[in-house]
C-alpha positions as CSV (number, residue, x, y, z in Angstrom):
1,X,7.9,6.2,14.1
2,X,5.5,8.9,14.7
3,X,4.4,9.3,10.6
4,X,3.7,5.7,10.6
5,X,1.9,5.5,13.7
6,X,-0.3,8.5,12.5
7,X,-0.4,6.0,9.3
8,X,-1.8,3.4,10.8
9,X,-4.3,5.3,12.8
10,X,-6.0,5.9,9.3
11,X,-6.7,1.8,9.2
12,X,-7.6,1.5,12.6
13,X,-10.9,-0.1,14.6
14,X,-11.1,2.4,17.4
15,X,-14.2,0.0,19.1
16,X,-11.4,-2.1,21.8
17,X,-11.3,-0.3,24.7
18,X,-14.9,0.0,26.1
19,X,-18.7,0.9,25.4
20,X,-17.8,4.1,23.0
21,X,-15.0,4.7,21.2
22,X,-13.6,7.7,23.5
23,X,-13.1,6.9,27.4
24,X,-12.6,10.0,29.8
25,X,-9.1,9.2,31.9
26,X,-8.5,12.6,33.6
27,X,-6.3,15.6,32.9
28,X,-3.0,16.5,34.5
29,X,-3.6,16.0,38.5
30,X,-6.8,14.1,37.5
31,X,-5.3,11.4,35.2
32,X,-6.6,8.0,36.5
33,X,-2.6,6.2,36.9
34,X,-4.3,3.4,37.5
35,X,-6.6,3.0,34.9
36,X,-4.0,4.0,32.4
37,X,-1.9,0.9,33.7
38,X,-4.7,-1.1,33.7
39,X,-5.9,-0.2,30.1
40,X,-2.7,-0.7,28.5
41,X,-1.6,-4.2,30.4
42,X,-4.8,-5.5,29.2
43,X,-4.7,-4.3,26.0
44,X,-0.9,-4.8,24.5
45,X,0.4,-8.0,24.8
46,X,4.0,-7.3,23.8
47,X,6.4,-6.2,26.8
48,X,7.6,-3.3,24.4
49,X,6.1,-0.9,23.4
50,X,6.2,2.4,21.1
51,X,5.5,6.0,22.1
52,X,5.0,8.7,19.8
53,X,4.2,12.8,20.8
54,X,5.3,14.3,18.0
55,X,8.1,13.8,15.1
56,X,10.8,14.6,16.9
57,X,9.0,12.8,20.6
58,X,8.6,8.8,19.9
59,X,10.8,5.8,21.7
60,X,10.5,2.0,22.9
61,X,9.0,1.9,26.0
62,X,8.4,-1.2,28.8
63,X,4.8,-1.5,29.1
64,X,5.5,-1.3,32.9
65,X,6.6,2.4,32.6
66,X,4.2,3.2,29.2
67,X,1.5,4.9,31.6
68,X,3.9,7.3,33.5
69,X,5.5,8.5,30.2
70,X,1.6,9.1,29.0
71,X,0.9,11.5,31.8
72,X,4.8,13.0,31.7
73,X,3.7,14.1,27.8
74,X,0.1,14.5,28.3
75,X,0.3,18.2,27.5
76,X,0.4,16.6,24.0
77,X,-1.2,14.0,22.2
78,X,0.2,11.0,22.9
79,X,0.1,7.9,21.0
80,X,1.3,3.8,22.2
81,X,1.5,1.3,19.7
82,X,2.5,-2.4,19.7
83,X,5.7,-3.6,17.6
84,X,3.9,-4.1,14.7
85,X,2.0,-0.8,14.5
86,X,-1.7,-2.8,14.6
87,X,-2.4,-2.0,18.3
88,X,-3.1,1.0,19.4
89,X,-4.3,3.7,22.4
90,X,-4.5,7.6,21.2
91,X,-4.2,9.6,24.6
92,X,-5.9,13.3,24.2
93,X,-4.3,16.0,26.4
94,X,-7.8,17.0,27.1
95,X,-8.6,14.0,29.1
96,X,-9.4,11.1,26.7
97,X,-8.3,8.0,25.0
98,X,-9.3,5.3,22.3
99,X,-8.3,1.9,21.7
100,X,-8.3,0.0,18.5
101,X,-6.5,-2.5,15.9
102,X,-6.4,-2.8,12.6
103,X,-7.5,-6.1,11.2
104,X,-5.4,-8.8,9.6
């Protein structure tokens, strides 16, 4: 899961989520919850959802609980992607995140 995530990142329109491509979220204590949440219901429109830290770090996911697990692994990159791999939201550990697609 996680190789073809990173995959697809390659392909990806990072231009979804707001007026740049990066948005500031917080770090650690300072991750906006809320925004997360806010960020991903808006964004996905699947229920389920993938998340990927690393090779050996990736699983389905709710979207309800997606935002939790983000700040739980935060002290990696972490990396949410829709069933088909074409949406996604790359989380920083410093404190920023990017949305984009890749087109049909």
């Amino acid at each position: 899961m996680h190789i073809a995530i990173r995959h697809a990142t390659g392909k990806v329109d990072w231009t979804n989520c707001g007026k740049s491509e990066w948005t500031y979220i917080g770090e650690k204590e300072e991750f906006d919850l809320e925004k997360a949440e806010k960020t991903i219901d808006s964004f996905f429109r699947e229920d389920r959802l993938y998340l990927s830290v690393d090779r050996h770090t990736g699983f389905e996911i709710s979207k309800e609980r997606a935002a939790f697990n983000v700040l739980k692994h935060l002290s990696n990159d972490v990396f949410l992607a829709g069933e088909d791999f074409k949406d996604i939201i790359e989380f920083k550990k410093k404190g920023i995140f990017r949305c984009g697609s890749i087109a049909s």
